[in-house]
C-alpha positions as CSV (number, residue, x, y, z in Angstrom):
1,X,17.7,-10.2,14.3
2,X,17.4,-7.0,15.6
3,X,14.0,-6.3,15.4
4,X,10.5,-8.4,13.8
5,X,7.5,-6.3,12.4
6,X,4.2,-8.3,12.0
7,X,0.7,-7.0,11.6
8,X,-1.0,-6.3,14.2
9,X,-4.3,-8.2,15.0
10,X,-6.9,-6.4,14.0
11,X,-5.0,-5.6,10.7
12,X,-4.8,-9.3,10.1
13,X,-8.4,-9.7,10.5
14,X,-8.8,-6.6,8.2
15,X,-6.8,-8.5,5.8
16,X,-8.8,-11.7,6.0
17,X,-12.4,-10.1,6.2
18,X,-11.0,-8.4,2.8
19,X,-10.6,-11.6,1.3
20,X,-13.6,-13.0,2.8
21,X,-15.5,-10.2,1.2
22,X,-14.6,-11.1,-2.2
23,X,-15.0,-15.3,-1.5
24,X,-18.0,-14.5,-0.4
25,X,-19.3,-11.9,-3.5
26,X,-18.3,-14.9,-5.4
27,X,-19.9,-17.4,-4.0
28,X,-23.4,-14.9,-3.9
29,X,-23.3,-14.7,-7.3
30,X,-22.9,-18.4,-8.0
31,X,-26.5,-18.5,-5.2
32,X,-27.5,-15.6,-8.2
33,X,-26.9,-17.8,-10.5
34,X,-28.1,-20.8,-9.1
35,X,-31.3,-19.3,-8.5
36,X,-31.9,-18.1,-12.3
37,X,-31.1,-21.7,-13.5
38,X,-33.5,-23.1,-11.3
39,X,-31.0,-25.1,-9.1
40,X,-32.3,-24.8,-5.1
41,X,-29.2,-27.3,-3.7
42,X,-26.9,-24.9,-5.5
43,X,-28.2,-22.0,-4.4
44,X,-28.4,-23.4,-0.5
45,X,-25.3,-24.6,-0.7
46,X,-23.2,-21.3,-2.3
47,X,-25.6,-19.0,0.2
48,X,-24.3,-21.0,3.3
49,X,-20.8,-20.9,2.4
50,X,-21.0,-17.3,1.4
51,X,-22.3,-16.9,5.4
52,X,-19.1,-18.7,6.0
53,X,-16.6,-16.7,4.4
54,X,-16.0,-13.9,6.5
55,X,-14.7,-15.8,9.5
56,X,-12.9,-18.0,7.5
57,X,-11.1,-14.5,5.9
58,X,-11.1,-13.8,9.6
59,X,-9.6,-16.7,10.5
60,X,-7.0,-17.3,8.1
61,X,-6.0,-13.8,8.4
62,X,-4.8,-14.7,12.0
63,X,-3.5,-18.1,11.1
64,X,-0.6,-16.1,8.4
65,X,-0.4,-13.3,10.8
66,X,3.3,-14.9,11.9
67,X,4.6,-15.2,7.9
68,X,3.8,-11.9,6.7
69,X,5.9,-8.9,7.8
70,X,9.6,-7.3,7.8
71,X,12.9,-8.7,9.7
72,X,15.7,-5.9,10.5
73,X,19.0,-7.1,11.0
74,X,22.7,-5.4,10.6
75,X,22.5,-6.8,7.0
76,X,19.1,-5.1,5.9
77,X,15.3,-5.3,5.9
78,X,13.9,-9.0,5.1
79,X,10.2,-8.7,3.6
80,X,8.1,-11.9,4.5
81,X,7.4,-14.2,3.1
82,X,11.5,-14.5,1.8
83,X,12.2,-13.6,-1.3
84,X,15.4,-12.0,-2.6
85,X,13.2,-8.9,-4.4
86,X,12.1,-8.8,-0.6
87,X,15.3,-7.6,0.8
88,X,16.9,-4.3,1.5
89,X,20.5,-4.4,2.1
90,X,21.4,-1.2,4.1
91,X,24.0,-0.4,2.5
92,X,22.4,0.5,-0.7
93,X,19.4,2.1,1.3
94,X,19.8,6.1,0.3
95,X,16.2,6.4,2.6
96,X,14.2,5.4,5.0
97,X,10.0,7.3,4.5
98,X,6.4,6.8,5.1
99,X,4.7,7.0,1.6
100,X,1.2,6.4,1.2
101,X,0.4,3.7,-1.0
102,X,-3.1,1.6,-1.7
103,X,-4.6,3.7,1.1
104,X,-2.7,3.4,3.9
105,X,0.7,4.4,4.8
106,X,3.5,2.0,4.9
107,X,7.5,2.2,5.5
108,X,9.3,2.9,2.0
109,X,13.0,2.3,1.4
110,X,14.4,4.3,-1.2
111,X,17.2,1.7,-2.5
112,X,20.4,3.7,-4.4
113,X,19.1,2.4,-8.2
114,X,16.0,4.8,-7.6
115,X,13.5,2.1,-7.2
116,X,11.3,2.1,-3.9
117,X,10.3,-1.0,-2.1
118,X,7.5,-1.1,0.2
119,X,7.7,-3.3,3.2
120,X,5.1,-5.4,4.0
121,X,4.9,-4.5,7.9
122,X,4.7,-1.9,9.9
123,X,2.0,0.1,8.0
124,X,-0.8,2.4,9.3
125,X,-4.1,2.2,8.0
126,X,-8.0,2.8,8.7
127,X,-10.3,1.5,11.2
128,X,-9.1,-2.1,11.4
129,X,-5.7,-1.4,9.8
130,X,-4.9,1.2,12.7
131,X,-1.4,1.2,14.1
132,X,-1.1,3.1,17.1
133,X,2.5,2.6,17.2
134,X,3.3,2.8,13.8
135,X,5.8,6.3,13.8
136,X,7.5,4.8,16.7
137,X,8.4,1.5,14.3
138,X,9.2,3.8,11.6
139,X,11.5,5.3,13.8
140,X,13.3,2.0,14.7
141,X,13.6,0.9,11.3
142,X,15.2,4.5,10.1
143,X,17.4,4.3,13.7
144,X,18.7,0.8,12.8
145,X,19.4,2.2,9.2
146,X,21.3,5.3,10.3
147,X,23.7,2.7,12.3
148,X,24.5,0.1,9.9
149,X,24.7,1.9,6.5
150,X,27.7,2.7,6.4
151,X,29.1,-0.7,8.5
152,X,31.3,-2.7,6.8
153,X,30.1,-6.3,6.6
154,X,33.1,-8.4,8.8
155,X,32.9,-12.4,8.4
156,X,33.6,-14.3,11.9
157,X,36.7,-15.3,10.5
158,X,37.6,-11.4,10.8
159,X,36.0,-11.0,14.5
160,X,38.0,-13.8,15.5
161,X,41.7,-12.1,14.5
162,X,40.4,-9.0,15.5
163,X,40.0,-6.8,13.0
């Protein structure tokens, strides 16, 4: 592996309070709801776990930091978590971009069929999804891209005659 892109940590945590947000809309309208039916332990019970749900986003957010991201290698760019759809061989890579997508800007490869695929990390966002260093990654990926695009793929078999 030539190089590993994960989130950073405060875009993890941006990730989890996101989904934290949402658990815990959810569970305020079930306390809503609760409260127009006339039930008090429901109403305790979905406002306290609403309290709850932002540092558990928070949390969990932290805790999948490690399985989300990209791997380069001379082969291509692996999107985590694996998946074949999440792989870019470089050899049918015609570019390597930022494009701005769902409001933030993330690495695009532009694969020879003419479809784009969006890798998962290194992307720049705002305040929380901030990545100071994310040109300089860019620049790695697009480096490593420029090197092994045109490289023909050699077994060991074929390192160990020689050729």
């Amino acid at each position: 592996m030539l190089a590993r892109f994960r989130p950073t940590v405060s875009q993890a945590i941006d990730r989890g309070l996101r989904v934290g947000a949402v658990g815990a809309a959810a569970l305020l309208l079930v306390a809503g709801l609760g409260a127009v039916w006339s039930l008090p332990a429901v109403t305790r019970a979905a406002t306290w776990l609403a309290g709850l749900a932002l540092p558990a986003g928070a949390a969990a957010g932290l805790l999948l930091r490690p399985y989300v991201g990209t791997n380069i290698d001379r082969l291509g760019a692996h999107g985590l978590p694996l998946a074949l759809r999440n792989f870019a061989p470089w050899k049918l890579v015609v570019d390597v971009r930022a494009q701005w997508w769902r409001g933030r800007t993330v690495v695009a490869v532009a694969l020879d069929d003419g479809t784009v695929q969006r890798l998962p990390a290194p992307y720049d966002g705002t305040l929380l999804g901030r990545d100071r260093d994310f040109v300089r990654k860019l620049m790695v990926i697009r480096r490593v891209w420029e090197t092994y695009r045109e490289a023909e793929e050699r077994t060991p078999v074929d390192v160990a005659r020689g050729r």
